[in-house]
PDB file as gemmi writes it, atoms N, CA and C in Angstrom:
CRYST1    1.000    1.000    1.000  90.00  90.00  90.00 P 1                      
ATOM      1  N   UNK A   1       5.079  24.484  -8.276  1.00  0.00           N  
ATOM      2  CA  UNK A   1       4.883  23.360  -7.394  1.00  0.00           C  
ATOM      3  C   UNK A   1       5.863  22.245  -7.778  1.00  0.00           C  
ATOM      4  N   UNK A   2       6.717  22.211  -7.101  1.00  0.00           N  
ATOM      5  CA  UNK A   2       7.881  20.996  -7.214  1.00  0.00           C  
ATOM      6  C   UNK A   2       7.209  19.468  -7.181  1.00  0.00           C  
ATOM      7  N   UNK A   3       7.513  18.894  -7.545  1.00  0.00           N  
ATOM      8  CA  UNK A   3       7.184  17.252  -7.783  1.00  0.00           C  
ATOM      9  C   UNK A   3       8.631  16.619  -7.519  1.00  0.00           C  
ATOM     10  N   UNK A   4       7.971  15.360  -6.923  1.00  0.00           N  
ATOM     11  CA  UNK A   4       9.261  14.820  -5.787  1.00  0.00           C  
ATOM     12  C   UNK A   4       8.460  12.844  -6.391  1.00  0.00           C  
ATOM     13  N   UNK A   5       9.564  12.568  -7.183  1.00  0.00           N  
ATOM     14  CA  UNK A   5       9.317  11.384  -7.614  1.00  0.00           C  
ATOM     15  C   UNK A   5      10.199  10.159  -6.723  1.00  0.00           C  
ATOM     16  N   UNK A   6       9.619   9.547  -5.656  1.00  0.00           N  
ATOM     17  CA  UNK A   6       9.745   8.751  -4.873  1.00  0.00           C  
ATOM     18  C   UNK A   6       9.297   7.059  -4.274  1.00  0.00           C  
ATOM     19  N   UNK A   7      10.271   6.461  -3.502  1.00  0.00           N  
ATOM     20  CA  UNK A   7       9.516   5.691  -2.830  1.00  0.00           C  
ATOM     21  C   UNK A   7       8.433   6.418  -1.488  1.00  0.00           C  
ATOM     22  N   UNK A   8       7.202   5.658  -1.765  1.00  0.00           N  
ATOM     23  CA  UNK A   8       6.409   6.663  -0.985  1.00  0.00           C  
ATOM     24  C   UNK A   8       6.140   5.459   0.056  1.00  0.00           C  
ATOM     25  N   UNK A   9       6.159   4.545   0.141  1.00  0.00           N  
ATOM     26  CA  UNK A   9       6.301   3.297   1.539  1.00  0.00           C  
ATOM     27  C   UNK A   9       7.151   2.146   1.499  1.00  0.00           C  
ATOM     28  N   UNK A  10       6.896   1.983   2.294  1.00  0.00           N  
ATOM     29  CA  UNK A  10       7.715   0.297   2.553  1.00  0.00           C  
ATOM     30  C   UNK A  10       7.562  -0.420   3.591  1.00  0.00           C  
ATOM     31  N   UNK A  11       7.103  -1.517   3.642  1.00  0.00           N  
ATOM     32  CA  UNK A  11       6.840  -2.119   4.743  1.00  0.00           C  
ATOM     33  C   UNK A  11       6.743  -3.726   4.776  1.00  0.00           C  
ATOM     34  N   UNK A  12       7.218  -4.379   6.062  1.00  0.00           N  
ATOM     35  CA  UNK A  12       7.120  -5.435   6.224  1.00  0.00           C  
ATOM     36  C   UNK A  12       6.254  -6.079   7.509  1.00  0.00           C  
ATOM     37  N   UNK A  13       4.429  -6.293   7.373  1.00  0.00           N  
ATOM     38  CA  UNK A  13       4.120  -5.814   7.929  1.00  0.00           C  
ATOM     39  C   UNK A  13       4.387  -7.341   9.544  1.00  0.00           C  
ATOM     40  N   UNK A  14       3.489  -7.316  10.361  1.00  0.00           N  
ATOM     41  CA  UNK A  14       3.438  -8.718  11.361  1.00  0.00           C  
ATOM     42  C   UNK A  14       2.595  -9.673  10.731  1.00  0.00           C  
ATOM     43  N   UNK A  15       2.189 -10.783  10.930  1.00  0.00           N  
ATOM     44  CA  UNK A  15       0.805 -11.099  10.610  1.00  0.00           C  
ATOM     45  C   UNK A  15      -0.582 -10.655  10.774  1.00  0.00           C  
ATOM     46  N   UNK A  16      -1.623 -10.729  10.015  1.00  0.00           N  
ATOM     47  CA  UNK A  16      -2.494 -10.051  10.376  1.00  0.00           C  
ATOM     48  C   UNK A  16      -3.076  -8.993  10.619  1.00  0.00           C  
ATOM     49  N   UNK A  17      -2.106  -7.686  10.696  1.00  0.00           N  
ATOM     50  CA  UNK A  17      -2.323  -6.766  11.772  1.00  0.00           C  
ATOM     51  C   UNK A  17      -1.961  -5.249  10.392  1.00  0.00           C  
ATOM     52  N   UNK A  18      -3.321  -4.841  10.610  1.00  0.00           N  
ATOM     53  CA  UNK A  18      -3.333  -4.033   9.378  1.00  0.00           C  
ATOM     54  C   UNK A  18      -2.726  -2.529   9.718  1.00  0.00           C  
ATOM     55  N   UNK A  19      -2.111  -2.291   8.597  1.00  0.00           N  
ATOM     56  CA  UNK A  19      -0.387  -1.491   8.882  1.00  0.00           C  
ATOM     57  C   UNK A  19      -0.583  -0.446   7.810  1.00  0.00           C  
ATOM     58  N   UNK A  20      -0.385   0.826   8.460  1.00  0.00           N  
ATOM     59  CA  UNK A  20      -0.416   2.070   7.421  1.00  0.00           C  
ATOM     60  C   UNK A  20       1.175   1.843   6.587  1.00  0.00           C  
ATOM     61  N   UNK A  21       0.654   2.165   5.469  1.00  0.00           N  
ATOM     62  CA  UNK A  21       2.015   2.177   4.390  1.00  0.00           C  
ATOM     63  C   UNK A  21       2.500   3.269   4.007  1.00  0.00           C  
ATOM     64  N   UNK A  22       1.476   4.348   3.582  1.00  0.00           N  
ATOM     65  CA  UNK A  22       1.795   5.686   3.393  1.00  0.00           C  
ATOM     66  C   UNK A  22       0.643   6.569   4.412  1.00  0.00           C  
ATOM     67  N   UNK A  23       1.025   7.629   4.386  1.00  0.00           N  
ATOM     68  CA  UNK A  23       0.316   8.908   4.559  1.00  0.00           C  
ATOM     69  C   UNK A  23       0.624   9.970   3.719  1.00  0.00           C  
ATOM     70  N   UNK A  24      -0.573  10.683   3.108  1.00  0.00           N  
ATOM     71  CA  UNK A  24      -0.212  11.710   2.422  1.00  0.00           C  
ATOM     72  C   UNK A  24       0.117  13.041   3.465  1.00  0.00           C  
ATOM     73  N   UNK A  25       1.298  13.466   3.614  1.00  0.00           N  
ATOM     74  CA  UNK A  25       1.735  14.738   4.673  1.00  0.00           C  
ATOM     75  C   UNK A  25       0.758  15.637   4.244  1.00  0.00           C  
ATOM     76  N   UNK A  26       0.974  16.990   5.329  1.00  0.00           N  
ATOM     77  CA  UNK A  26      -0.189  18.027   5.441  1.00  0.00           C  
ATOM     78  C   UNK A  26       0.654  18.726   3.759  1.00  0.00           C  
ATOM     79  N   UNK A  27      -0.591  19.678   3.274  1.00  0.00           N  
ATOM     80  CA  UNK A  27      -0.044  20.415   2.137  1.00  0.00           C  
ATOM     81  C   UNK A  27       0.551  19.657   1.075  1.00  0.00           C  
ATOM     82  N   UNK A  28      -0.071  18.444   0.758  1.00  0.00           N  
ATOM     83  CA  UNK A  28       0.567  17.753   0.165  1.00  0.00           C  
ATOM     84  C   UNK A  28      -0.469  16.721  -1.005  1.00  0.00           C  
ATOM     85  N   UNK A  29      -0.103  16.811  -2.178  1.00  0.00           N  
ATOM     86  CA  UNK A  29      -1.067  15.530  -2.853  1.00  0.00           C  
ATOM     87  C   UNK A  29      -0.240  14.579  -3.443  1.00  0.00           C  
ATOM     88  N   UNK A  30      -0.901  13.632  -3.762  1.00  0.00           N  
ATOM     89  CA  UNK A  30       0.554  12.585  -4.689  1.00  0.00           C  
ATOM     90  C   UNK A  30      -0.425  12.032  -4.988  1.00  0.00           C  
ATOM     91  N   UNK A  31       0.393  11.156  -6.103  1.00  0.00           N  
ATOM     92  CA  UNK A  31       0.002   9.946  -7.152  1.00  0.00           C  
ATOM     93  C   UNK A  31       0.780   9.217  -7.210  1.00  0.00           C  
ATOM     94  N   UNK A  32       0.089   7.462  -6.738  1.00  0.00           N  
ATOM     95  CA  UNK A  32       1.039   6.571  -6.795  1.00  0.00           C  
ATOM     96  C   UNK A  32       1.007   5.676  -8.146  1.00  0.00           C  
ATOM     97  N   UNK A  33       1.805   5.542  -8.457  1.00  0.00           N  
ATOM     98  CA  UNK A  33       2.079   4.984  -9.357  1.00  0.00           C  
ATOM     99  C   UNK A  33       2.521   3.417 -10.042  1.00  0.00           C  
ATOM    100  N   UNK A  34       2.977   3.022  -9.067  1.00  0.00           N  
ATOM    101  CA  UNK A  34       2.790   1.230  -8.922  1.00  0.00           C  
ATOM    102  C   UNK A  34       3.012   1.037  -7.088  1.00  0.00           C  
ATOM    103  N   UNK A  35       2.175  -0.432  -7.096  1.00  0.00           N  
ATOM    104  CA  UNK A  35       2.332  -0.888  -5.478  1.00  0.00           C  
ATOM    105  C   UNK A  35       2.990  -2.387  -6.107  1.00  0.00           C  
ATOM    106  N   UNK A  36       4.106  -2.849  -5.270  1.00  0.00           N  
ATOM    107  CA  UNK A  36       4.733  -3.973  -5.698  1.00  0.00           C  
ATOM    108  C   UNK A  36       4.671  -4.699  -4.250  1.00  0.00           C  
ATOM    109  N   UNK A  37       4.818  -6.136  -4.214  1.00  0.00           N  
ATOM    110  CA  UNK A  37       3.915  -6.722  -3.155  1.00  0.00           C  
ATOM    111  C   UNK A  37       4.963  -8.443  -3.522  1.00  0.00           C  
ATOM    112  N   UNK A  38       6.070  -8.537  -2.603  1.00  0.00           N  
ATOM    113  CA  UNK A  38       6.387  -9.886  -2.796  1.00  0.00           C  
ATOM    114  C   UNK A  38       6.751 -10.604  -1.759  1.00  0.00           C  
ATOM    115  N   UNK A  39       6.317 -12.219  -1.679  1.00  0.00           N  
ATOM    116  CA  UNK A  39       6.178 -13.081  -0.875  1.00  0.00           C  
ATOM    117  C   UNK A  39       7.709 -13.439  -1.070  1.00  0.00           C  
ATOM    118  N   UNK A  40       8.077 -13.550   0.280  1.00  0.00           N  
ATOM    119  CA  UNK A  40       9.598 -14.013   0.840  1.00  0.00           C  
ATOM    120  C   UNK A  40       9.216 -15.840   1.138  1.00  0.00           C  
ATOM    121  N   UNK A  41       8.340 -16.114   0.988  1.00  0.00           N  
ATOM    122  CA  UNK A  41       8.087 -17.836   1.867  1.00  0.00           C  
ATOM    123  C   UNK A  41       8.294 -19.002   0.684  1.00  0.00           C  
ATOM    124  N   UNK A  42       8.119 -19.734   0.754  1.00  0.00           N  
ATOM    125  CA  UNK A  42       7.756 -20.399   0.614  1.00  0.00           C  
ATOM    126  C   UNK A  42       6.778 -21.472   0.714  1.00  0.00           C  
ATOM    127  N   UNK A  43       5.592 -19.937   1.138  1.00  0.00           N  
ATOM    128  CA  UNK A  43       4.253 -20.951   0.975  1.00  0.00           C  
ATOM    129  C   UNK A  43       3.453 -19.680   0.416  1.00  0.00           C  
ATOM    130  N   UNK A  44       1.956 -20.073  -0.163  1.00  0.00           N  
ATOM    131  CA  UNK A  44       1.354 -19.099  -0.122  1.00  0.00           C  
ATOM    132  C   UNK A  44       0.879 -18.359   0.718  1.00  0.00           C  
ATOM    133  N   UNK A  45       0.259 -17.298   0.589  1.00  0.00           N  
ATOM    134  CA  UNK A  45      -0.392 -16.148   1.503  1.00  0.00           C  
ATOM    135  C   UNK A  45      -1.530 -15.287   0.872  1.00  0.00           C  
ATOM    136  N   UNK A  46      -1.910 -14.342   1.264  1.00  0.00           N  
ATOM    137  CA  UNK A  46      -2.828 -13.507   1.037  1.00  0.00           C  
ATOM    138  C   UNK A  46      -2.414 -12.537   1.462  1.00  0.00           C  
ATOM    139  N   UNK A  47      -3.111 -11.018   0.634  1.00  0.00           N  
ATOM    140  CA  UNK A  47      -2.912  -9.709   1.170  1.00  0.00           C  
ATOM    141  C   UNK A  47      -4.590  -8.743   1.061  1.00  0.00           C  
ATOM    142  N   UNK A  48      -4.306  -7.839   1.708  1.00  0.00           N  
ATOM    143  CA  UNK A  48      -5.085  -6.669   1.707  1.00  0.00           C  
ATOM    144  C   UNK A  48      -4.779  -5.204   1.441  1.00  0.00           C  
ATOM    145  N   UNK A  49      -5.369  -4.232   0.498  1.00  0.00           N  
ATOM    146  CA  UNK A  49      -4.485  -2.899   0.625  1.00  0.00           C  
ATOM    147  C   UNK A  49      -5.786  -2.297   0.422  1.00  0.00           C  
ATOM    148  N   UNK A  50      -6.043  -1.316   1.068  1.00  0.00           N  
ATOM    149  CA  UNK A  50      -7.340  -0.188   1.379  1.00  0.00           C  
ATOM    150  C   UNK A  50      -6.746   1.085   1.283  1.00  0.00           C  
ATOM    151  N   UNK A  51      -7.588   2.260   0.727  1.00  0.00           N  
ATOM    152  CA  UNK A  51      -7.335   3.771   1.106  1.00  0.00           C  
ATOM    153  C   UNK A  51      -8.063   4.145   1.714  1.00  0.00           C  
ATOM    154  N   UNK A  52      -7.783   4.775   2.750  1.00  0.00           N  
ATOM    155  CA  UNK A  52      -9.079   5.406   3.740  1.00  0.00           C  
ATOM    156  C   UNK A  52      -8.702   6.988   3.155  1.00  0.00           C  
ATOM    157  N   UNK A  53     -10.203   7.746   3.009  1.00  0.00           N  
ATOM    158  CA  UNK A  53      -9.912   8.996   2.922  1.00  0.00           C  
ATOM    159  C   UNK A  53      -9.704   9.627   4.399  1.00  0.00           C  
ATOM    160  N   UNK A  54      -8.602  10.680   3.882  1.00  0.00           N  
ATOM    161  CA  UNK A  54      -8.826  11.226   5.203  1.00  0.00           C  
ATOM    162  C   UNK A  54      -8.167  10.722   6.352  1.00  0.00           C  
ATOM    163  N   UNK A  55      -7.537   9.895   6.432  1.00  0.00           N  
ATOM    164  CA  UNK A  55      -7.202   8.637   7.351  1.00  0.00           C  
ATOM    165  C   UNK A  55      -7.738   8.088   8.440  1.00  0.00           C  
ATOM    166  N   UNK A  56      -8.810   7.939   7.816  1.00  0.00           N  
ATOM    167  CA  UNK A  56     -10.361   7.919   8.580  1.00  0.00           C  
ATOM    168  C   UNK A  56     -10.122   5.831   8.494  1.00  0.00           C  
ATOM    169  N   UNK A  57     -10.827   5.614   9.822  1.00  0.00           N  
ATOM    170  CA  UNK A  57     -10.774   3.601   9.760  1.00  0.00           C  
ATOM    171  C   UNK A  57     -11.231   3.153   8.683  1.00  0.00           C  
ATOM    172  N   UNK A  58     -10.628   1.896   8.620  1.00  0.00           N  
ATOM    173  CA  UNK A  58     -10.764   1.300   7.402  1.00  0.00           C  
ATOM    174  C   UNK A  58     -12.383   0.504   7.708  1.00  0.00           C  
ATOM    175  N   UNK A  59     -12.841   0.640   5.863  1.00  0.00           N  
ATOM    176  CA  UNK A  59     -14.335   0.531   6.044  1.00  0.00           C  
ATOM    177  C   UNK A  59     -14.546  -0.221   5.159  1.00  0.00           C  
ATOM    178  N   UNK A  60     -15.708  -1.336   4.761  1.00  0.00           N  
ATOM    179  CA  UNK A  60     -15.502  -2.281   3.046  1.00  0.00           C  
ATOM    180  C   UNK A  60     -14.981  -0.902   1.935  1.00  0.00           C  
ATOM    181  N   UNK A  61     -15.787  -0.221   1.731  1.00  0.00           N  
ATOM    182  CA  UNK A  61     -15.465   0.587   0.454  1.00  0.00           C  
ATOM    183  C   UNK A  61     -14.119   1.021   0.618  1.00  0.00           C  
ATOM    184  N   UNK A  62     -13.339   1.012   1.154  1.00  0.00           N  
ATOM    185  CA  UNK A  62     -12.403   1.816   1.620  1.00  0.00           C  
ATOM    186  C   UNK A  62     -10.658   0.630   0.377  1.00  0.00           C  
ATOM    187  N   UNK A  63     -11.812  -0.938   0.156  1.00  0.00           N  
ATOM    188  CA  UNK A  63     -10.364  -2.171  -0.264  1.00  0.00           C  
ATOM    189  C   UNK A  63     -10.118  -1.619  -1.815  1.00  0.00           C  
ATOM    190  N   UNK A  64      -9.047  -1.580  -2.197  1.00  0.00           N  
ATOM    191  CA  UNK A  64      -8.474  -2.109  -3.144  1.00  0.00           C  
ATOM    192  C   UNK A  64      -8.434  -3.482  -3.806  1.00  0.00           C  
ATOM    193  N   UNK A  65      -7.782  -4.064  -2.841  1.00  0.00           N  
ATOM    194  CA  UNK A  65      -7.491  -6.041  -2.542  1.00  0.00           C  
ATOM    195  C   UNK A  65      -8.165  -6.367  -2.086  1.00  0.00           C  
ATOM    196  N   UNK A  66      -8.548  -7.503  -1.401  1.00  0.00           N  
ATOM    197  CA  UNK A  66      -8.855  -7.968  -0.579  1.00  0.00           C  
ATOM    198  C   UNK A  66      -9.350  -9.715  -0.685  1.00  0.00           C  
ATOM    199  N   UNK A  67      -8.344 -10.079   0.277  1.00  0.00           N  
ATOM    200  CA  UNK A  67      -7.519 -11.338   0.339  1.00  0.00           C  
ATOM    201  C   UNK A  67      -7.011 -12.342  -1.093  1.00  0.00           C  
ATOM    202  N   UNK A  68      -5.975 -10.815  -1.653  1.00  0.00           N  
ATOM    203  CA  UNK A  68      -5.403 -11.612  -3.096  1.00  0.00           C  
ATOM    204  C   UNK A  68      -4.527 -12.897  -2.622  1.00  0.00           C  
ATOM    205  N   UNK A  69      -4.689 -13.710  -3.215  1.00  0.00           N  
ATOM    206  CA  UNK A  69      -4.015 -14.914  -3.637  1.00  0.00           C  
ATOM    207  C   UNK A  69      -2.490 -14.761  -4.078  1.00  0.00           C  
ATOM    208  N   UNK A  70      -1.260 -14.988  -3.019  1.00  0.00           N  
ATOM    209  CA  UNK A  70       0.102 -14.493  -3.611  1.00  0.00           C  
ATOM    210  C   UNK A  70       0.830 -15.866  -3.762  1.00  0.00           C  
ATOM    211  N   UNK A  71       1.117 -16.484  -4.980  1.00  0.00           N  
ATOM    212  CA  UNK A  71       2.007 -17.781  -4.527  1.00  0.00           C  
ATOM    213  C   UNK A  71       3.382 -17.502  -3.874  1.00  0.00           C  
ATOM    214  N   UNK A  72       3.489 -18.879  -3.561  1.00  0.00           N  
ATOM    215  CA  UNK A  72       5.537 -18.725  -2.641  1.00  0.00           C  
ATOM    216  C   UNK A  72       6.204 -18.142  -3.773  1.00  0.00           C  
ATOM    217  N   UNK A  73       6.930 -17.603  -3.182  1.00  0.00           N  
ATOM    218  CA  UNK A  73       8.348 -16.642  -3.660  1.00  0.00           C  
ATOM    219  C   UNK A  73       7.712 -15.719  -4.952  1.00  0.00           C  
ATOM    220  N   UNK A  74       6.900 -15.363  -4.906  1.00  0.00           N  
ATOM    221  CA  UNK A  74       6.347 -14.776  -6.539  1.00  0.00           C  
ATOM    222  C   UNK A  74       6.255 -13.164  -5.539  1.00  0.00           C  
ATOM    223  N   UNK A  75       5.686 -12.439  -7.159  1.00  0.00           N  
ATOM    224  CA  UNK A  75       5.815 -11.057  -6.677  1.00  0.00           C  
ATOM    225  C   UNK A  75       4.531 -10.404  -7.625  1.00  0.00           C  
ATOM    226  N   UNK A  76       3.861  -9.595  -6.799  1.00  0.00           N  
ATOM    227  CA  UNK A  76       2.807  -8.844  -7.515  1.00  0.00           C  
ATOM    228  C   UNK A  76       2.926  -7.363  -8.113  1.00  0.00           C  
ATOM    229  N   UNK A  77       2.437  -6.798  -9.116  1.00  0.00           N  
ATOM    230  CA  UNK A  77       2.719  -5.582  -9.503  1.00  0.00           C  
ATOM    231  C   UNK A  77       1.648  -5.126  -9.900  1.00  0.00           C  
ATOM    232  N   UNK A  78       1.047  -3.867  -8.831  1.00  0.00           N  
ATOM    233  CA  UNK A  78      -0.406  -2.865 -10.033  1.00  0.00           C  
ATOM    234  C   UNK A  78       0.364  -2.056 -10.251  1.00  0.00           C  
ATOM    235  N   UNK A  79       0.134  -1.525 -11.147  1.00  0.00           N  
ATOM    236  CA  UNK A  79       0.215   0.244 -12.253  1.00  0.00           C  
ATOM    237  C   UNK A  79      -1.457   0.506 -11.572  1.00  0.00           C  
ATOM    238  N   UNK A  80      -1.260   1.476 -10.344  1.00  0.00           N  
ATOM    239  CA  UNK A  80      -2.837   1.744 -10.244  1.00  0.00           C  
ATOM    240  C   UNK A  80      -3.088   3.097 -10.331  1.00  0.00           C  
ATOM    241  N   UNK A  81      -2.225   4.131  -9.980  1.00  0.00           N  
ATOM    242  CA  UNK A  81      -2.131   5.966 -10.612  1.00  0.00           C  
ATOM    243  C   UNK A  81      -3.554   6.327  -9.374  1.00  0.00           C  
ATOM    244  N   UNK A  82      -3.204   5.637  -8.802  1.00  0.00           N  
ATOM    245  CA  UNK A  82      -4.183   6.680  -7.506  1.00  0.00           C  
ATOM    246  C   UNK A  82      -3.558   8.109  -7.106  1.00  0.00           C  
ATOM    247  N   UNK A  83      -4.860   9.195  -7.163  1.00  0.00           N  
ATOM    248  CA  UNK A  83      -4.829  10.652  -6.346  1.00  0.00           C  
ATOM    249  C   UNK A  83      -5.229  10.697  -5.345  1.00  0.00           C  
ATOM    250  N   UNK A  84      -4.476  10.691  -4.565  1.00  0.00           N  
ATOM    251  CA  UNK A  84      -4.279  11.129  -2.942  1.00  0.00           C  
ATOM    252  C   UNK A  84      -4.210  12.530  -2.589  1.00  0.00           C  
ATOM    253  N   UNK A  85      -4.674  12.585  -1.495  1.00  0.00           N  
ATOM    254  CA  UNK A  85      -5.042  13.727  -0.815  1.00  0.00           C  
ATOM    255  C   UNK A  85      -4.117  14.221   0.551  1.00  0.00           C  
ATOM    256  N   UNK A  86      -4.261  15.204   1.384  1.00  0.00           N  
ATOM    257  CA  UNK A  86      -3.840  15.366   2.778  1.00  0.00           C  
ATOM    258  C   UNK A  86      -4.305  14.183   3.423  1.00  0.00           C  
ATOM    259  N   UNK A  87      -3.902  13.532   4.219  1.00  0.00           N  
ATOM    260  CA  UNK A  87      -4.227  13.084   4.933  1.00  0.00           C  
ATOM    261  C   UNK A  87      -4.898  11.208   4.974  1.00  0.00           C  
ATOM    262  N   UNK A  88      -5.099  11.271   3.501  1.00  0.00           N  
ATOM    263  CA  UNK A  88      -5.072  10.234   2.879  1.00  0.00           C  
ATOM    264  C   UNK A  88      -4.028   8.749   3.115  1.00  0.00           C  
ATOM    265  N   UNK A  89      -4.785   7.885   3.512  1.00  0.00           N  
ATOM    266  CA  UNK A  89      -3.636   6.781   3.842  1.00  0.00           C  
ATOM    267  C   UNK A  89      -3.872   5.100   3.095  1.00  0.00           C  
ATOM    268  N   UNK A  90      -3.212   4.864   3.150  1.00  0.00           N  
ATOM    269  CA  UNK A  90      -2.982   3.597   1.900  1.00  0.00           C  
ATOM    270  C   UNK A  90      -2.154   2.144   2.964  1.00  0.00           C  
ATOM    271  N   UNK A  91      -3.139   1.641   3.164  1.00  0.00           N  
ATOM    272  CA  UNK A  91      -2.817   0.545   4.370  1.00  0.00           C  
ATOM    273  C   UNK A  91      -2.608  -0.732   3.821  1.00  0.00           C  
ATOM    274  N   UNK A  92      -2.003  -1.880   4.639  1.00  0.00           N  
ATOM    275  CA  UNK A  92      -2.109  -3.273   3.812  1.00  0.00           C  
ATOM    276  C   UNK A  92      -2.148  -4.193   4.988  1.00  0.00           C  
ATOM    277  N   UNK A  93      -2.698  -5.707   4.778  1.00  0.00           N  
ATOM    278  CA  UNK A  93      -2.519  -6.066   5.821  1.00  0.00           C  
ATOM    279  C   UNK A  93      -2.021  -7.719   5.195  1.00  0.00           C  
ATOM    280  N   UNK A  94      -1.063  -8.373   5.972  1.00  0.00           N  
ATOM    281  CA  UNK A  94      -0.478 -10.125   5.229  1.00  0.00           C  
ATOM    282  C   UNK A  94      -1.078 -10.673   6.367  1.00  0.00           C  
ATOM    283  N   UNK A  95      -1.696 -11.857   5.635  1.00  0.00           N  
ATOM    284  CA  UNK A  95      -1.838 -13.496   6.363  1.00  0.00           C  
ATOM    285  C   UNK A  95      -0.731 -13.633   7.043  1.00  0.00           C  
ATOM    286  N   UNK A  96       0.306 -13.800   6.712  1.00  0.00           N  
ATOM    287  CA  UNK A  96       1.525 -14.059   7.043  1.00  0.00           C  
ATOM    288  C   UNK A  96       2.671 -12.733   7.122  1.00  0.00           C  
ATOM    289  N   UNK A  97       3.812 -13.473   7.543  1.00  0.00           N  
ATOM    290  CA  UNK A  97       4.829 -12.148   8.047  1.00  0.00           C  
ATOM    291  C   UNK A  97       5.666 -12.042   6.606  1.00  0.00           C  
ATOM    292  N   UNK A  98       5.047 -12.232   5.640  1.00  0.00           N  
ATOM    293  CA  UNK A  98       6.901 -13.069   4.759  1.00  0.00           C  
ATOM    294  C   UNK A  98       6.646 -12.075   3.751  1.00  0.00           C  
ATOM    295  N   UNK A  99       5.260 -10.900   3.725  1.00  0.00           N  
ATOM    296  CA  UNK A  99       5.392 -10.120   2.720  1.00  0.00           C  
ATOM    297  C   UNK A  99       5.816  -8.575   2.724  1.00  0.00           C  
ATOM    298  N   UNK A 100       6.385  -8.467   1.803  1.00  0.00           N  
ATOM    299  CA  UNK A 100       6.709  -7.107   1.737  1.00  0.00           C  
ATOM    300  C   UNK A 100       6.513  -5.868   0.881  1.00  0.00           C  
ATOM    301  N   UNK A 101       5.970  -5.072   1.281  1.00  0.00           N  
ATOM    302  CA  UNK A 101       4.959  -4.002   0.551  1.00  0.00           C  
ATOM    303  C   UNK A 101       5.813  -2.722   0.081  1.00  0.00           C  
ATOM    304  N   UNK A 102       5.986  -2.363  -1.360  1.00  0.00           N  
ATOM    305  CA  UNK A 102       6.760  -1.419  -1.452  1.00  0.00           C  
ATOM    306  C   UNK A 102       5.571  -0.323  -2.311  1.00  0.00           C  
ATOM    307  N   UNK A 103       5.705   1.139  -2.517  1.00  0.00           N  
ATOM    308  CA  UNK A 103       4.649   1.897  -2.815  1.00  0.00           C  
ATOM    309  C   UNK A 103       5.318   3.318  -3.637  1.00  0.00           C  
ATOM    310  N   UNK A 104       5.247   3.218  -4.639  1.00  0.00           N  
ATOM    311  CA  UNK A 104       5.835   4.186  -5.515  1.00  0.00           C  
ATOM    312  C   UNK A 104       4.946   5.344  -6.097  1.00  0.00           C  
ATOM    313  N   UNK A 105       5.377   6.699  -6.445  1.00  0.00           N  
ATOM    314  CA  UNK A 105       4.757   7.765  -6.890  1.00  0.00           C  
ATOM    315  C   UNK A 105       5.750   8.809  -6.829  1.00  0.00           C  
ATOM    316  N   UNK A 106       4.654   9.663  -6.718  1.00  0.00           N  
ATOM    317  CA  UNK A 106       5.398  11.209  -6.776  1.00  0.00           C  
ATOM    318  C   UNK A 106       4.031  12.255  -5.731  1.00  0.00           C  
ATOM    319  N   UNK A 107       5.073  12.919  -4.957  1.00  0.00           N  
ATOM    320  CA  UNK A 107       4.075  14.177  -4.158  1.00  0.00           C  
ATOM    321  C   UNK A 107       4.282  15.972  -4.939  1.00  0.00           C  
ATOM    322  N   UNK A 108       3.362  16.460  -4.451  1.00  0.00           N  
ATOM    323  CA  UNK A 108       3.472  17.518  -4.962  1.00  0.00           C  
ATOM    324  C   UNK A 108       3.158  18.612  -3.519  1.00  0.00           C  
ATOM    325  N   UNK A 109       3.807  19.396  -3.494  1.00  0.00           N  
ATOM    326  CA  UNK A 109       3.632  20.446  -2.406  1.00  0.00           C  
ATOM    327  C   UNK A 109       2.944  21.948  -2.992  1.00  0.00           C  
TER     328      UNK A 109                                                      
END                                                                             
């Protein structure tokens, strides 16, 4: 089973408007390995990041975050080593437009 050490998302999402970041493809598992998360503004903001199993709607149990505190121009970093599944999806959503969501790991086929 090959292992494929990658960026596994990226996104810059609209305001508000909660935005798939990854999907785990069919035949496929991964582990992410850090989510990095930085504010372009110069003001503060807030974020959200949820896994839905399954890529089933997002539900309370489903948050990670939920509405972290990001100051202007700063940048956030988890080491969180989540196992993902088929179908598995890893969403985020900004107060504002100014953030940008990057999502690192490795898949395995």
């Amino acid at each position: 089973m090959p292992i494929a050490y990658k960026i596994l998302g990226q996104q810059s999402p609209s305001a508000s408007v909660e935005t798939d970041l990854y999907t785990v493809p069919a035949a496929t598992q991964a582990v992410v390995s850090s989510l990095v998360i930085c504010n372009r503004s110069g003001s503060s903001t807030t974020f959200r990041v949820s896994v839905s199993a399954g890529g089933g709607a997002t539900v309370n149990k489903d948050y990670l975050y939920f509405d972290i505190a990001i100051p202007a121009y700063e940048t956030f970093i988890a080491t969180v080593g989540l196992s993902l599944g088929t179908g598995d999806k890893v969403r985020v959503l900004a107060a504002s437009a100014d953030l940008s969501f990057n999502l690192f790991g490795s898949e395995v086929t």
